[in-house]
N, C-alpha and C positions, 0 to 999 in steps of 0.2 A: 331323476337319474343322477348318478355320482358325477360323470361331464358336465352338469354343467355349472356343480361348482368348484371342478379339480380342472377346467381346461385353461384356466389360466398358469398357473402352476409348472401343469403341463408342459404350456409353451416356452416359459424360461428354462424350464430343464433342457427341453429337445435343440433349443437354442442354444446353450451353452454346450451341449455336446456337440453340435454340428460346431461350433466356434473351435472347440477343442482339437474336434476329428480331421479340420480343414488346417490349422494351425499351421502357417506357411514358416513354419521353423528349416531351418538351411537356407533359406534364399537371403542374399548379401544384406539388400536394403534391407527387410525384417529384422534379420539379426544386429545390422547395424543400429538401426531404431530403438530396439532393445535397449543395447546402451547408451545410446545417445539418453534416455528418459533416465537412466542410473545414472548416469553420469551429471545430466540435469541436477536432478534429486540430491546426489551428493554436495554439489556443487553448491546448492541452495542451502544445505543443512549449515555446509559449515562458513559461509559467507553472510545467511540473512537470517538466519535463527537463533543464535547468540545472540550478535549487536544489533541486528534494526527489530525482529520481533518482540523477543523478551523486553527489553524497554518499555516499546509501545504498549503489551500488554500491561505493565506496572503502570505505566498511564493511562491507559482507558481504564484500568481499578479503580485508580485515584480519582478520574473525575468521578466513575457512579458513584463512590464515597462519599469524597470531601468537598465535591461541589456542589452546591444546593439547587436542586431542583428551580428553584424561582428564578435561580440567576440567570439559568440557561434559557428556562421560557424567556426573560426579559430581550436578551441579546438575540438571542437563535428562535425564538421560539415561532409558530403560527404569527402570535401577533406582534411581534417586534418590529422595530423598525428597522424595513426594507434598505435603506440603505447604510446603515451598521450592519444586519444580519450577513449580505452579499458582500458588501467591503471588503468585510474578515474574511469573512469564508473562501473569497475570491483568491485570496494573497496569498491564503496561510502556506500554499508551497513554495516560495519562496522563502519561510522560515525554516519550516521542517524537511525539507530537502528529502521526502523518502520516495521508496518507489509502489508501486500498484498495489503490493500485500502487507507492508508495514501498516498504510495510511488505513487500512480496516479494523482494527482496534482501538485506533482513536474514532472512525467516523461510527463506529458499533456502539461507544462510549457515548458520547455526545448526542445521538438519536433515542438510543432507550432513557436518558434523561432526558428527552422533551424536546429537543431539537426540531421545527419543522422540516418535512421532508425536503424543500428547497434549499433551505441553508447546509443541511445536512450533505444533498446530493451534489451542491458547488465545492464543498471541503471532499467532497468524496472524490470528486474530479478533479479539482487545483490542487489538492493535494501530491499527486506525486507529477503531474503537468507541469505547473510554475516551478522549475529548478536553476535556481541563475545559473548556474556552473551549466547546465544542459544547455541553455538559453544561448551563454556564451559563446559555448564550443560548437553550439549549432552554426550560428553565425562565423567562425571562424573555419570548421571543416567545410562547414557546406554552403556558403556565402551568408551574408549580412541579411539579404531580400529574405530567408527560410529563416534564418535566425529571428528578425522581425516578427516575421508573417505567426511564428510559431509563439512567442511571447502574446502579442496583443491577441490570435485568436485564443490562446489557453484561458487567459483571464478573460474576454465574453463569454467565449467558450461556457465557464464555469455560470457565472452570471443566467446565462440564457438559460444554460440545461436546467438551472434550480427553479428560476419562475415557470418555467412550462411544468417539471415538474410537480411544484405547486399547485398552476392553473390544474395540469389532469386530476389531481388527488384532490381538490379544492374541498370536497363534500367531509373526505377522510380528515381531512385538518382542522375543520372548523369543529367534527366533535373531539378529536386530540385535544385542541384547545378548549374545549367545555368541560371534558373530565381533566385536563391539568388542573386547571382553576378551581377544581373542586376537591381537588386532592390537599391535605393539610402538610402547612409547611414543613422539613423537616430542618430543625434545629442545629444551627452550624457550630462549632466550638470553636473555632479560631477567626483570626479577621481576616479581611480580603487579601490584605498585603502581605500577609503569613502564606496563604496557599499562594498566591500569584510566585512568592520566591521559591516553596518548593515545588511547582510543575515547569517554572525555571530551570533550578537544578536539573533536573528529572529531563526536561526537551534538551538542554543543553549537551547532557549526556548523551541523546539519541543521536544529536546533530554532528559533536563531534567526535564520536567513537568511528561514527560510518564517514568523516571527510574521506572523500575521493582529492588524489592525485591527478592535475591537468597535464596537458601534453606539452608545456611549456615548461622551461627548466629553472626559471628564477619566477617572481611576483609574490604577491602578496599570499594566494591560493596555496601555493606550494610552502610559504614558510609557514603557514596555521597546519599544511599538511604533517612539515617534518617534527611538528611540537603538539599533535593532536593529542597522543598521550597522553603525554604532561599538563593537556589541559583539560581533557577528560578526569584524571584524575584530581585539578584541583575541585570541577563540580562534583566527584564522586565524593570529596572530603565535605562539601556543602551540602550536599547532602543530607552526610552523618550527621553534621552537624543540627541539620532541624530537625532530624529524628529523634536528638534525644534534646534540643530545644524546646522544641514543641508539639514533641507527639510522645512523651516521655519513655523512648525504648532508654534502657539503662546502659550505661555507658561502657559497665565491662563486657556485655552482650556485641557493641555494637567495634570493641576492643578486638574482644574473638573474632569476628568478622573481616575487619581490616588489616589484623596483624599477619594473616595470611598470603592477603593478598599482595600485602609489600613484599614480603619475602619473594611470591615468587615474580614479583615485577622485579626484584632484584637479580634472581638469581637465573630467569629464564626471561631478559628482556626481549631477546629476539620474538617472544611467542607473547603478546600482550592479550588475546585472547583468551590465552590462559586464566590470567588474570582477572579477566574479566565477568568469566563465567565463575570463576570459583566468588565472586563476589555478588555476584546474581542468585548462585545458589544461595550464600549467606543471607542477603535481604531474604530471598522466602524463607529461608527458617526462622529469620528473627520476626519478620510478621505474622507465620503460621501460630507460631508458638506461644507469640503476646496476647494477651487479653481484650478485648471490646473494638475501637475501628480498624486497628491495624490489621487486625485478626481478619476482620469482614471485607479491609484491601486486599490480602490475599486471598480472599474467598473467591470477590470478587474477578482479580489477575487471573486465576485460576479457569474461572468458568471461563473467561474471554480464551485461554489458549486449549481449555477441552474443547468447544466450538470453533475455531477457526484453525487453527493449528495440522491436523488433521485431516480437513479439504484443501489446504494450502499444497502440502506436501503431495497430495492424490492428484491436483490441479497441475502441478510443475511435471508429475511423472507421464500423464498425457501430453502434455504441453512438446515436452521433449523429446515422447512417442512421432507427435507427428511434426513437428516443423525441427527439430532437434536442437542443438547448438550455435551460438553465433561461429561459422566457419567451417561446422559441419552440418550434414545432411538427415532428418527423418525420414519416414514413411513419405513426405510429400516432397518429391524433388523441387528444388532452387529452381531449376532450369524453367519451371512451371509457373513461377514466383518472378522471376524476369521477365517472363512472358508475357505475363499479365497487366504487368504494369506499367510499359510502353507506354509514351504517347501523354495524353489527356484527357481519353475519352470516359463518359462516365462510368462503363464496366472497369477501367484501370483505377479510377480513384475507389469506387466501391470497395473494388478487391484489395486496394490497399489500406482502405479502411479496416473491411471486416481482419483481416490476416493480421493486419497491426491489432485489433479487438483481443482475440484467441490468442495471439503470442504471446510469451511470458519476458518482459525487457526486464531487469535488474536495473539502477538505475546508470545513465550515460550510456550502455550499452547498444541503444536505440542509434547511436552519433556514428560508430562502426559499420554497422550492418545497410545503415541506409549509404553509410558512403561506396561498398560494392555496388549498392543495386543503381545507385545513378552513374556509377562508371560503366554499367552492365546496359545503360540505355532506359534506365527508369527515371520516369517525367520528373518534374519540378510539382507539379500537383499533387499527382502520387505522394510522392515525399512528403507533402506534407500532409496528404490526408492519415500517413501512418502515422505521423508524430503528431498529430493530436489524436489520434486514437491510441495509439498506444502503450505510452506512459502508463495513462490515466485505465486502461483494461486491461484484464488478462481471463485466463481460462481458469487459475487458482482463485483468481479476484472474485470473477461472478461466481461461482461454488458459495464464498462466502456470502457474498451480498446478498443472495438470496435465502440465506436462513436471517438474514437482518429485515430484508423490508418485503420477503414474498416474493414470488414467481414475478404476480401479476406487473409490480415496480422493478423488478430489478428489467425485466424486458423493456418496458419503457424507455428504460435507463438506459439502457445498450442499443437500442436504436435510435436515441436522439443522438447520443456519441456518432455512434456510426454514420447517420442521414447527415449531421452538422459537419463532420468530417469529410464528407463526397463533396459537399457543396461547396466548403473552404477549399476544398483543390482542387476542383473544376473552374472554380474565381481565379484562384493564385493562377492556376497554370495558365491559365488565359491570357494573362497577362505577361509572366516569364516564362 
């Protein structure tokens, strides 16, 4: 009979109509929800998609590129050594300062070249976790004990989720590790100290195009902030510089490029974005259009922003559907979200795990939001069970992570977050 292999079909159709036909359009909160996810979405295009993505994608090219396969097995690899592999991977956000969806193009880089999943899964998580500036200001909005609490758990944090990670997949590793080894080197063309300067460059740009402004009015933080430009742009001349040092793009190419972008840093400084992008575009046309690796960096940049790119944006406009904006309201009211989180008890830290898990933070924005809810009567544990979960998660994040490591790990993944996170603040709050 034709049912029984049309009743599937079927059922997404009569469901989608019944979704359509019920469609609670007019009612305040839906409509509001509505745009709070637009308004999300917008929000994200034009803040994290220029300067924290694009970058990163140019960086996760670079290493499937120009990094060699061996290298990564040695450092990151199954069999590397465990405490180099962790070390690094533990830290690294405190270098790269990004938040939950940048840190996916570098940690999508680094795994399909050979990365074990433990090392892999610590940078996936310290990655937008360990943020000093967040660190700091946690400790100064929301006292020193959360500030602490929030630093030393991020980096075991990282540490622990990568070996368990490891232990469950143990079987998957050891043949990763049998077919790397068995894979023929691929031949590097420059020296170590050559790529170490241009993924310098290249991070450097990421780091200080996105410096955040602190709430403080003089230090240190704030004068890198008010000359960020200007030193973005002297990496962005470093750049050039090794491109046509050492990866031979030709200089009148890399001429056209640059001559743009001054003019309009000059003539529309208030708008450095501007700038920025028109010189983003230039790099891809100068590496689409070159011949042999440059060619296959953009290739590569390319496929990383056709795959993540895409769920990002689809990730943020749920994201915004239901829990909305810091300061405005989604589909799931606050009041429900204060509620919850009362007290110490384990349902309160759960839920402020999971809720921090699914939420979408930008980065520092996390330091805001949690200061309403503990003037609102949200615990000390609470608080911090969402700041370590929720950096390091989101709902555009997981989208991604599982076209990177599979259903079956990225769930893993999300419940060790999650379970480690109830436990640090059911501890914490115990004690404050």
């Amino acid at each position: 009979m034709i049912w029984k292999s049309e009743w599937k079909p079927l059922v997404w159709i009569l469901s989608g109509f019944l979704i359509a036909f019920y469609l609670p359009v007019g009612l305040s909160r839906f409509d509001n929800a509505i745009m709070e996810s637009l308004h999300l979405v917008k929000w994200y295009a034009q803040e994290h998609v220029i300067l924290c993505l694009v970058p990163a994608f140019f960086i996760a090219g670079a290493i499937a590129v120009f990094i060699s396969q061996a290298s990564v097995m040695k450092y990151l690899g199954p069999a590397a050594n465990k405490v180099i592999a962790y070390g690094v991977s533990s830290v690294s956000g405190s270098v790269l300062a990004v938040c939950s969806c940048t840190v996916l193009p570098l940690f999508s880089g680094i795994y399909r070249m050979g990365a074990g999943i433990g090392p892999a899964t610590a940078f996936l998580y310290s990655g937008p976790a360990i943020n000093v500036l967040a660190i700091i200001l946690t400790a100064r909005v929301l006292g020193a004990p959360l500030g602490i609490a929030r630093a030393v758990g991020a980096i075991l944090f990282s540490i622990v989720i990568g070996l368990l990670m490891h232990f469950f997949f143990r079987k998957e590793e050891a043949a990763k590790k049998a077919n790397m080894m068995a894979s023929p080197e691929i031949e590097v063309k420059r020296p170590l100290w050559q790529n170490t300067i241009f993924f310098a460059m290249m991070i450097a740009i990421l780091v200080f195009a996105n410096w955040g402004k602190s709430d403080g009015e003089v230090g240190v933080w704030n004068q890198i902030y008010s000359m960020k430009w200007i030193i973005t742009s002297v990496f962005a001349l470093g750049l050039g510089l090794v491109l046509y040092l050492w990866f031979e793009i030709k200089l009148w190419k890399l001429l056209l490029v640059a001559v743009p972008v001054v003019i309009l840093g000059m003539v529309f400084p208030e708008y450095p974005i501007l700038s920025f992008a028109i010189g983003a575009v230039g790099l891809s046309i100068l590496t689409s259009t070159d011949k042999g690796e440059t060619e296959e960096w953009f290739g590569q940049t390319w496929d990383f922003a056709k795959q993540i790119l895409p769920l990002l944006l689809f990730g943020v406009l749920i994201a915004g559907l239901l829990l909305g904006r810091p300061g405005n309201e989604g589909l799931i009211p606050s009041q429900w979200v204060n509620w919850a989180v009362g007290g110490n008890s384990v349902w309160a830290n759960l839920f402020a795990s999971v809720v921090g898990a699914f939420m979408y933070f930008a980065t520092l924005t996390e330091i805001p939001i949690l200061q309403g809810l503990v003037g609102n009567g949200m615990g000390q544990g609470p608080a911090l069970a969402l700041l370590l979960s929720g950096p390091a998660l989101s709902l555009p994040n997981m989208l991604v992570i599982r076209t990177v490591l599979g259903t079956k790990k990225t769930i893993v993944f999300i419940l060790l977050v999650i379970v480690m996170s109830t436990i640090s603040g059911m501890i914490f709050g115990h004690f404050y």
